[in-house]
C-alpha positions as CSV (number, residue, x, y, z in Angstrom):
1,X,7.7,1.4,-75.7
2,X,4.9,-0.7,-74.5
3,X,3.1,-0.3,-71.0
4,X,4.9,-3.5,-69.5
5,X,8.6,-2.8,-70.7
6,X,7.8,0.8,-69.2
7,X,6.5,-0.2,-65.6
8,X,9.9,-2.9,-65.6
9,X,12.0,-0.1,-66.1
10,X,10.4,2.1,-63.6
11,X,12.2,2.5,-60.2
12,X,11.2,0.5,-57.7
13,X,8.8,2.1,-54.9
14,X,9.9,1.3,-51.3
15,X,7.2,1.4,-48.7
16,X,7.9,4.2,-46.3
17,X,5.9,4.5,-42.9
18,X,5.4,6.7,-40.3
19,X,4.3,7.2,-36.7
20,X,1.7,10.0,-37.5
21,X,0.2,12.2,-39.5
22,X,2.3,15.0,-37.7
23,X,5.3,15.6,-36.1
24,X,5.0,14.4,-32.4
25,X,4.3,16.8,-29.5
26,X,2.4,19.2,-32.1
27,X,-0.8,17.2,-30.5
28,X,-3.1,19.8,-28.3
29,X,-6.6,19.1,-27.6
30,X,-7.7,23.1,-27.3
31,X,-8.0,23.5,-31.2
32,X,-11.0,21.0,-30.2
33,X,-12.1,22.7,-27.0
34,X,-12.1,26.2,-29.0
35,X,-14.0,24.8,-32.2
36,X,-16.5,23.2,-29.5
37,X,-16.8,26.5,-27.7
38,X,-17.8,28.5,-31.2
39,X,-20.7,25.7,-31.9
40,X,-22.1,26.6,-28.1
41,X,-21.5,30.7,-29.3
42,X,-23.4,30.0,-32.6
43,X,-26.1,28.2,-31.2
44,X,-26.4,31.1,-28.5
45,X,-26.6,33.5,-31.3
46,X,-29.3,31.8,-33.2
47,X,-31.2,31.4,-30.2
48,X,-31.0,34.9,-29.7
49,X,-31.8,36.3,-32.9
50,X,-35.3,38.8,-33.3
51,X,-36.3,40.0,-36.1
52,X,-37.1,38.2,-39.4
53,X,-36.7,39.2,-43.2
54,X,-33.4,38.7,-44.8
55,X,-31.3,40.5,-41.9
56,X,-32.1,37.7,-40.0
57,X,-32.1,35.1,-42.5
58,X,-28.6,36.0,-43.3
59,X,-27.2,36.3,-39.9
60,X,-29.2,33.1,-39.2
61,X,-27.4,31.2,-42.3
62,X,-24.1,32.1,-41.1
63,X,-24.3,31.1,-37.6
64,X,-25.7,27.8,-38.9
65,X,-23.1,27.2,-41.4
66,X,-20.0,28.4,-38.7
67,X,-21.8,26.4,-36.2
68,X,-21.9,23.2,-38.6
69,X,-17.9,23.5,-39.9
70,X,-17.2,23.7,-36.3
71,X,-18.9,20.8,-35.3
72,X,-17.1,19.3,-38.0
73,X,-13.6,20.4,-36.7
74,X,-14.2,19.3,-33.2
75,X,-14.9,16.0,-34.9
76,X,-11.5,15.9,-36.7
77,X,-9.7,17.0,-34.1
78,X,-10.9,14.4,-31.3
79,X,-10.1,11.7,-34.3
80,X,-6.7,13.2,-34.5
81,X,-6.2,12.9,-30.9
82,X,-8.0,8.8,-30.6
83,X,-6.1,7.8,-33.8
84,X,-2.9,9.6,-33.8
85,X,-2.2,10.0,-30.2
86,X,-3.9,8.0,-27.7
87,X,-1.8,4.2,-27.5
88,X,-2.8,1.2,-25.7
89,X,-1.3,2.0,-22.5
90,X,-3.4,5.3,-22.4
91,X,-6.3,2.7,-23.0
92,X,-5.3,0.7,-20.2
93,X,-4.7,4.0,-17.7
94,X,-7.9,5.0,-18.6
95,X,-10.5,2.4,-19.8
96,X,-13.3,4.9,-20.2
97,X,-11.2,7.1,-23.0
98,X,-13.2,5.1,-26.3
99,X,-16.6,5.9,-24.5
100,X,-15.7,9.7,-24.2
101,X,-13.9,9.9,-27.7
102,X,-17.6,8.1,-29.0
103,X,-19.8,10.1,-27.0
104,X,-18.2,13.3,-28.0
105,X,-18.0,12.7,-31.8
106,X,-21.4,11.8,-31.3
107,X,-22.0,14.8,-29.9
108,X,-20.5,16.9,-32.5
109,X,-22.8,15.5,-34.4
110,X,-25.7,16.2,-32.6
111,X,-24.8,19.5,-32.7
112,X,-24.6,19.4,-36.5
113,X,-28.3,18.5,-36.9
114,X,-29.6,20.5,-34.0
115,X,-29.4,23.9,-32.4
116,X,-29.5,22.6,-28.9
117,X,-27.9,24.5,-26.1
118,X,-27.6,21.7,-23.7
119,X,-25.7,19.7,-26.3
120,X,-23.8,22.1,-26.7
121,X,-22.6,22.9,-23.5
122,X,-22.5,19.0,-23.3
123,X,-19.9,19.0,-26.5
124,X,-17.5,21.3,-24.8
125,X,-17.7,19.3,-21.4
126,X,-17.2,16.5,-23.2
127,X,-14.1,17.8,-25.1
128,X,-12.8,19.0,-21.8
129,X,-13.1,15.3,-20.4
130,X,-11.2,14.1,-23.4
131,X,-8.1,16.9,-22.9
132,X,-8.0,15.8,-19.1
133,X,-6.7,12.3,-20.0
134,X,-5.1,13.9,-22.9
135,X,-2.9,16.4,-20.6
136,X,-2.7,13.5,-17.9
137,X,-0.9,11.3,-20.4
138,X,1.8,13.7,-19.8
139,X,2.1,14.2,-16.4
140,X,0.2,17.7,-16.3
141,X,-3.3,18.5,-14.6
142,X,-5.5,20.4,-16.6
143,X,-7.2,23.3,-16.4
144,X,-8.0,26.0,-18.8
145,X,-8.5,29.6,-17.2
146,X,-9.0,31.4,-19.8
147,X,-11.7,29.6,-21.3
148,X,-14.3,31.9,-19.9
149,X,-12.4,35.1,-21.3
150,X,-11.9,33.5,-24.4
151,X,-15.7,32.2,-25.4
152,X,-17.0,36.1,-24.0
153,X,-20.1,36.6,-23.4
């Protein structure tokens, strides 16, 4: 059978679509808030690291590298939340939302390249911003008390 008679007699593909990439009201902004927390703990840690000689260049290595994928998540996540999520009318509510979601992917990144504790602190602030309108799209204030327990010390 040739390639043409074979893609006639192939069923025909309908186009499916769908709202998003998961199933509605599985959206939370704290896998964001806790990824951004662990980039501000790794970049403590490096920071605080003595020593030298392949103790610390292993320690240092992993911090980095957690530090970096976690960057990375907080990314994904906040893109999850602008594309997936966030409508017009959240837009229109709150006309400063595509300025936070830009500055803190930005700052994600920032803290990709860097090991900057002020960004850092600025990346968590900034995802804690973005979960306020977030959790104000649905009619609750925000607050998360257990932030401090769960970062440590």
């Amino acid at each position: 059978m040739n390639l043409l008679k074979s893609l006639r007699l192939r069923p025909r593909i309908r186009e499916a679509s769908a709202h998003c990439d998961i199933p509605c009201g599985i959206y939370d902004p704290v896998t964001a808030k806790i990824a951004a927390q662990t980039v501000q703990k790794m970049v403590m840690r490096i920071q605080a690291l003595g020593g030298n000689g392949a103790e610390r260049a292993n320690s240092e290595s992993r911090y980095i590298a957690v530090k970096e994928e976690h960057a990375e998540l907080t990314k994904r996540e906040i893109d999850i939340l602008w594309h997936d999520y966030f409508k017009p009318e959240h837009l229109e509510k709150h006309p400063d939302l595509h300025t936070k979601v830009w500055d803190a992917t930005k700052l994600a990144s920032k803290n990709k390249q860097s090991v900057d504790l002020d960004a850092a602190r600025q990346l968590v602030a900034a995802v804690d911003e973005i979960a306020e309108i977030f959790w104000s799209t649905k009619g609750v204030d925000y607050s998360d008390p257990v932030a401090d327990v769960r970062f440590g010390t």
